[in-house]
N, C-alpha and C positions, 0 to 999 in steps of 0.2 A: 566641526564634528568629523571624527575620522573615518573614512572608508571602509570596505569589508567586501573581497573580493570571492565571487562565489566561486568555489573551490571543485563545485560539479559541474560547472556549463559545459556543455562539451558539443558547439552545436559544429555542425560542420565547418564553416569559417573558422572555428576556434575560437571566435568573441567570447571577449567575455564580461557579464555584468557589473556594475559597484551595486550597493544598497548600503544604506545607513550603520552604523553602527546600532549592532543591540539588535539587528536582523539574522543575524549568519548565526554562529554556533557558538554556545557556552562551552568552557571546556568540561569531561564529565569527572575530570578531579574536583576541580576546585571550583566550579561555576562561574570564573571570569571568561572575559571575550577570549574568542580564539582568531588571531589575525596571522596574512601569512607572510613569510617572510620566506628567502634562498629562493626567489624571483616565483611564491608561489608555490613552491613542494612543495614543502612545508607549514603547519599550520601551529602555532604557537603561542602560549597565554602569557601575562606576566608574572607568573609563578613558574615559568620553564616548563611547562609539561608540554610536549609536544608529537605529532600526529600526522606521519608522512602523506603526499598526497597521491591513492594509487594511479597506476599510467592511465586508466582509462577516464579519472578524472573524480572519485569519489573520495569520501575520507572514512577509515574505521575509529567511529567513537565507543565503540562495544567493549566496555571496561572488561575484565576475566575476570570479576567478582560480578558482574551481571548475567555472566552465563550459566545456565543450568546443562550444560553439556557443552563437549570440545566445538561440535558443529551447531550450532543450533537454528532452531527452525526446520523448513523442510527440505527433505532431502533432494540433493541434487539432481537425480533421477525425476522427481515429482515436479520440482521447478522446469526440469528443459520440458517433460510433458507437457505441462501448464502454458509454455510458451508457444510451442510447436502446434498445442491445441487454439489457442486464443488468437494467433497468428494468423490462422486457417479462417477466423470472423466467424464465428460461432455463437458469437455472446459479443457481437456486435450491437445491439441492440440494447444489452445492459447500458454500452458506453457511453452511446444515446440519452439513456435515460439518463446517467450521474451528469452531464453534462448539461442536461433542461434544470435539473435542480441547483444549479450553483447559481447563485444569484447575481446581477450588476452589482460590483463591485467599484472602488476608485483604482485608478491602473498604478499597477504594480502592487497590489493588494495580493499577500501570499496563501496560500493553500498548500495545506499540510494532506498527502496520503499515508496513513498510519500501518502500515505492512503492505508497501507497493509494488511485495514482490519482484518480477523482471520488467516491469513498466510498462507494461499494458495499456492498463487503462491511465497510466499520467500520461503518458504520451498521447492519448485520443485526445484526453483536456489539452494539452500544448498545442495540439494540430487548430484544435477549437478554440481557444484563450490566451491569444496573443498575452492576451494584456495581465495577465496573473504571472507572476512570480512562484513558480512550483516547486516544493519541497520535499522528499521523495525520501522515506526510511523504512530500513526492513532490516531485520535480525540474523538474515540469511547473508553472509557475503557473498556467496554464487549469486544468489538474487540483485543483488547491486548492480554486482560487477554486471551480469545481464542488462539488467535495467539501462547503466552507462552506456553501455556499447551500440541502445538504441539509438544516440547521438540524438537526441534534444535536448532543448535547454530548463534543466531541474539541475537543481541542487540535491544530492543523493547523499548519504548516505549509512554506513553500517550500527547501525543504533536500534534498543531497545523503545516497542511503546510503552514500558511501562516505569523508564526514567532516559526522558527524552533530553536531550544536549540540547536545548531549543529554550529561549530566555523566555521569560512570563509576558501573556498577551501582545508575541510578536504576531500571532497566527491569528488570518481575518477568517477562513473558512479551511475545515479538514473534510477528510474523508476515509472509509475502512469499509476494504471487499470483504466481507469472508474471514476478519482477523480481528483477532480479541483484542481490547482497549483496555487503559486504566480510564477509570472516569475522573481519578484525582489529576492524570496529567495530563487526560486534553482538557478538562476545566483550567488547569494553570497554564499553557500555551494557548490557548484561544483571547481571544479576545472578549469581553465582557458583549454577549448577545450575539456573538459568532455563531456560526451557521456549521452543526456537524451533521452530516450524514452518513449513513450505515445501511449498509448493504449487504443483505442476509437472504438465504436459502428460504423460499416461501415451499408451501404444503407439497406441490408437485413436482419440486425440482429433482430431474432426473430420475423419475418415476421410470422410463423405460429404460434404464441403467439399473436403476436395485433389485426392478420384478426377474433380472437374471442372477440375482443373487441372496436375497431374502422368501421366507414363503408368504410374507406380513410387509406392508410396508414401516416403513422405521422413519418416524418422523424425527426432524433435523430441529434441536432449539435455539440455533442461528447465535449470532452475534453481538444481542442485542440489550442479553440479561445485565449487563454493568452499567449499562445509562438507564436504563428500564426503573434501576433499585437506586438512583443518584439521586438527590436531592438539588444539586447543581446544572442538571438537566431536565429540561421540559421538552416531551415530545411536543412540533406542531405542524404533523403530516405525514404521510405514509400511503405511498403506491405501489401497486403489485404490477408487474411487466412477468405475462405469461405469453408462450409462443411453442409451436414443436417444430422440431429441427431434424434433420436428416443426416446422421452424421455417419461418415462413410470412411471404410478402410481402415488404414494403418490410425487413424484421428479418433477408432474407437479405443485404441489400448491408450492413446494418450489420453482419453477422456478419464477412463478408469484411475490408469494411474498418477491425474492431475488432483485425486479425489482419496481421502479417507478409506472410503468402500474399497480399495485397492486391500487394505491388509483385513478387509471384513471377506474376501471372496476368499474359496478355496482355491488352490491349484488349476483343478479342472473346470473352476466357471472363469476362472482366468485366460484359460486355454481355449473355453469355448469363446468368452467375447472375443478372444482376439481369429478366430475365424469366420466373425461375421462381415459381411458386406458391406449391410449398411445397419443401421439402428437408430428408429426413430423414439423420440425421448421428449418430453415433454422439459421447457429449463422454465420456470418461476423461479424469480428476483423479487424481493421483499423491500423496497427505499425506505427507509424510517430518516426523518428529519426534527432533530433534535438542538434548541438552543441553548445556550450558554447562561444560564440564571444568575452566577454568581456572582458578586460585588469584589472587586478585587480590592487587598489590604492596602 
């Protein structure tokens, strides 16, 4: 069986892993393996379509019939916030928690994060889970590229979840902060009784963030509603991680601006958060743990 070099390792020795064929990447023309060749750029199917590899180590599968805009996802502004804020251990405690929920696994058993963002939280899993095989996509290529430049070892990259370059039930367990899913295509990459988790905005999260900016709170309906309404999906568990935090300085405007609420504040409540201190805030994390029902054809 032939090899299949991971085309995102990027760990600091610069090692880098084999895995099986039928693990690495379909291509998103034509669904055959993508292997690489030109010692590794390059990543290429046997239909010619092929897919340079960027310097920092990821690859763009993001077809331009997949995009709904030139940049898509969020914007770069909200990403470095997001990074700058999560960086600072804020939502440490989330990482915590996605990481009690992955289960023993057989080693090198892959896990899918389905909008992983700058790699945050795959890099808390890599630091904690030697033994998994991590695979890291996100719609954003700022995002990526960030994610890369973490320098752990994930296979990253530029890809859509809602038509993943990922071959059928290569993926033992996924997982998705905060980012919307197809339930058709992590049922078709997961594995049959795969372990997905989702990670959503529970009742109070950043309660002391909106009361500067709603008169009402505005409840958030999370992540959740596409496996919720799945027939392929069976919820079996679901814990809440509540906590308040003290977030301070310059870490308030990235909070804001790592968030939605960003384009719901006016001007001048923009203006006011950003001359607060400190601000303490309540963060509720919703964990929903959902299996794989499906029979594969």
């Amino acid at each position: 069986m032939s090899t299949f070099t991971y085309p995102a390792f990027v760990d600091k020795n610069g090692a880098k892993t084999p895995v099986t064929s039928g693990n690495g990447y379909k291509c998103p023309n034509c669904g055959t393996e993508l292997s690489p060749i030109n010692a590794g750029k390059t990543y290429s199917c046997a239909n010619n379509h092929s897919f340079d590899q960027a310097k920092e180590g990821y690859l763009n599968l993001l077809l331009a019939q997949h995009k709904r805009s030139r940049n898509p996802g969020d914007s770069d502004e909200m990403i470095r916030s997001r990074q700058r804020f999560l960086n600072a251990g804020y939502y440490h405690s989330l990482v915590s928690a996605i990481i009690e929920q992955i289960p023993e696994m057989a080693a090198d058993s892959r896990l899918l994060d389905i909008g992983c963002g700058e790699g945050y939280y795959l890099q808390g899993i890599n630091e904690a889970r030697k033994d998994l095989q991590l695979v890291g996509i996100d719609i954003s290529k700022t995002a990526v590229r960030m994610a890369a430049k973490r320098q752990f070892q994930a296979q990253l990259a530029v890809d859509s979840g809602f038509n993943l370059a990922l071959f059928d039930n290569s993926i033992d367990c996924a997982i998705s902060v905060f980012s919307p899913i197809s339930a058709t295509e992590a049922t078709r990459v997961l594995k049959p009784e795969g372990l997905m988790i989702m990670v959503g905005p529970g009742a109070q999260h950043l309660s002391g963030l909106t009361a500067h900016i709603y008169d009402k709170p505005v409840p958030h309906g999370g992540n959740f509603k596409a496996l919720d309404e799945s027939t392929e999906f069976s919820l079996i568990g679901q814990t809440d991680i509540q906590e308040s935090i003290n977030v301070q300085g310059s870490a308030i405007a990235d909070l804001l601006g790592m968030t939605p609420y960003y384009w719901h504040a006016t001007p001048q409540q923009q203006e006011s958060l950003g001359k607060l201190e400190n601000l303490e805030t309540e963060i509720h994390f919703n964990i929903r743990l959902y299996q794989n029902c499906s029979v594969p054809a």
